[in-house]
N, C-alpha and C positions, 0 to 999 in steps of 0.2 A: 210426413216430414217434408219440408222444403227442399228444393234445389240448396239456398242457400247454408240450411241446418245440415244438410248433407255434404256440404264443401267442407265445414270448417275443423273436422278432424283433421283432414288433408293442410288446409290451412296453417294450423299452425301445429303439425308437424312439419310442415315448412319451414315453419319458422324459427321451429327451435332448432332445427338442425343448419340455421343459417349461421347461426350465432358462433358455428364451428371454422376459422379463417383457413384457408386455405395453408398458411402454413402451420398452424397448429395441424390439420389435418396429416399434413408431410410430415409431421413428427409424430402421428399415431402409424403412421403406415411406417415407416423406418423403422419404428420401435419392434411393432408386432413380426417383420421380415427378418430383422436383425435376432429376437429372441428365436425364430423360430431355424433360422442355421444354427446358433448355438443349443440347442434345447433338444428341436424336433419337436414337429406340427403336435403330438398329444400331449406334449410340456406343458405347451402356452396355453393360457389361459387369460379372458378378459380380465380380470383381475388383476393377471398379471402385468399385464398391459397400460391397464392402469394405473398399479402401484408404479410403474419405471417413468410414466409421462405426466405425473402427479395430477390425475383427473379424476372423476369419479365414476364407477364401473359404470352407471347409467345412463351417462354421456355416450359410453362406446354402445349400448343396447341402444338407445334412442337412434343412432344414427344406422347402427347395422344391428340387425334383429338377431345373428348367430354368428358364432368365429367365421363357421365357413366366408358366410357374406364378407366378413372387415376380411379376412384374409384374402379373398377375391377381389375386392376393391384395392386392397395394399398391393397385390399381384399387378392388377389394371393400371393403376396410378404408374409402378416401374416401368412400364411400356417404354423401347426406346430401343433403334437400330444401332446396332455400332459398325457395321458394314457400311452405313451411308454413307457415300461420298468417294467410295472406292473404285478408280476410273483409272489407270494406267497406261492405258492405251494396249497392255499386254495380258492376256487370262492368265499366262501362270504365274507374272508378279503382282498380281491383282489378286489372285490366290495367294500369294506368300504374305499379300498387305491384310486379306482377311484374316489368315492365321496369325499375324502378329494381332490384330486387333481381339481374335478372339482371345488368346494367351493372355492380353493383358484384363480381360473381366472375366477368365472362368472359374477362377476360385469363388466367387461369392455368388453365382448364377449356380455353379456345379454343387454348391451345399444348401443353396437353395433347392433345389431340383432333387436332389439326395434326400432331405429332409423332408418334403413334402413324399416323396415317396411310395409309401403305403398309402396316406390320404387321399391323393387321387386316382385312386384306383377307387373307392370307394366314396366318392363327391363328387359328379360329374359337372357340379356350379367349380370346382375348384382346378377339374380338369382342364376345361375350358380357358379358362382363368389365366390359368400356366401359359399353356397353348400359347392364348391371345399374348401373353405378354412378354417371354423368352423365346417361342419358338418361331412361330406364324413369322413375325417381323424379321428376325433372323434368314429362315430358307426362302422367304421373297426376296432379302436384299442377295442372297447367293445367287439365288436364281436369274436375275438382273445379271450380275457379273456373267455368268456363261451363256446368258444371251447375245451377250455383247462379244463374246468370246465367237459365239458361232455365226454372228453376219459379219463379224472380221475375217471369218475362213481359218481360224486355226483351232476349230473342230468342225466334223460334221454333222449336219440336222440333227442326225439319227443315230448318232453315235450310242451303245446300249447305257456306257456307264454316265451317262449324263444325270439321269434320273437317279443317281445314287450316291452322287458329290456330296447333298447336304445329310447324308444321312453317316457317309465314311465323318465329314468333319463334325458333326454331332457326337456322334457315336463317339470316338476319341476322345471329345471332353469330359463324357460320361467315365468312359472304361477305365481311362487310367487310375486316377483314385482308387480304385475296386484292384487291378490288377498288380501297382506298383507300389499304392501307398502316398503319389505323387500328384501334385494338380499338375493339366497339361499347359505350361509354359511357351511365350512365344515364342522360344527357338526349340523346343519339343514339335510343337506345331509346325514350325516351316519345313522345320526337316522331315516330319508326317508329309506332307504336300509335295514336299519334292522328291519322296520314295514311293509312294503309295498312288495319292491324288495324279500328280500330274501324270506319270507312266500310265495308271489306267484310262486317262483320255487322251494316249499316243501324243504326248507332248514334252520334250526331250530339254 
């Protein structure tokens, strides 16, 4: 076989998966994220997916070989900080600005994350996935803020609970659902921060 006869699978599967615009694609990935907080990840089905975005199930195989994959890629595609940009000049109103900002997106990231659930424990392309796409960006942009928090001086290097900020303000998003029945709220949140957060890094 040739170089050339050996390209052209690749070729034009190229090609046909070019034929896919980018916003069409935003509207299989919404759709499959959207079904899958209302449903739960073993609801959905390609299929189903395709019946709501009126395509044909082949389109979605062609371009992703298995749910995991399109759900990995719809995962990847959401990518996006919402801490960015968060600079106060002050770590604990800098913290009260991330808690508000988290408050205002953790209903539909919290039922995401919910819903996927059981699946990545058992999909580590989907685990990944997640990670990359709600979490990773998320505890770098935190991280950033209490960096900045500690060559201002108002904590220390080495202070223990430093390493456990992004995990208290996580955590909280998670938990509550589960414990109260409630998503965690921007003003649930600040007052988390200013009970819990900021007393554990000695900042009054």
């Amino acid at each position: 076989m040739t170089s050339q006869a050996a390209d052209e699978p690749e070729t034009l599967a190229a090609a046909r998966r070019s034929k896919i615009t980018p916003e069409r694609e935003r509207e299989f990935f919404d759709a499959v994220l959207e079904q899958i907080r209302e449903c739960g990840y073993d609801s959905v089905s390609m299929d189903g997916v395709a019946a709501s975005t009126r395509c044909s199930k082949s389109t979605l195989y062609r371009q992703w070989k298995t749910k995991p994959q399109f759900v990995a890629a719809a995962l990847r595609a959401s990518r996006r900080v919402h801490f960015t940009g968060i600079d106060t000049g002050s770590l604990a109103e800098d913290l009260r600005q991330a808690a508000r900002a988290a408050g205002a997106w953790s209903t539909k990231d919290t039922q995401l994350v919910h819903a996927l659930g059981h699946a990545v424990t058992q999909d580590e392309q989907l685990a990944r996935a997640l990670r990359e796409a709600l979490v990773e960006p998320e505890v770098c942009a935190l991280e950033e803020i209490l960096r900045r928090g500690v060559e201002r001086g108002e904590v220390a290097a080495d202070h223990p609970a430093l390493a456990y900020i992004p995990a208290q303000m996580f955590g909280v998003l998670r938990a509550r659902p589960v414990l109260e029945g409630k998503y965690a709220d921007p003003d649930y949140l600040v007052r988390f921060v200013e009970a819990a957060v900021l007393p554990a890094l000695g900042i009054t």
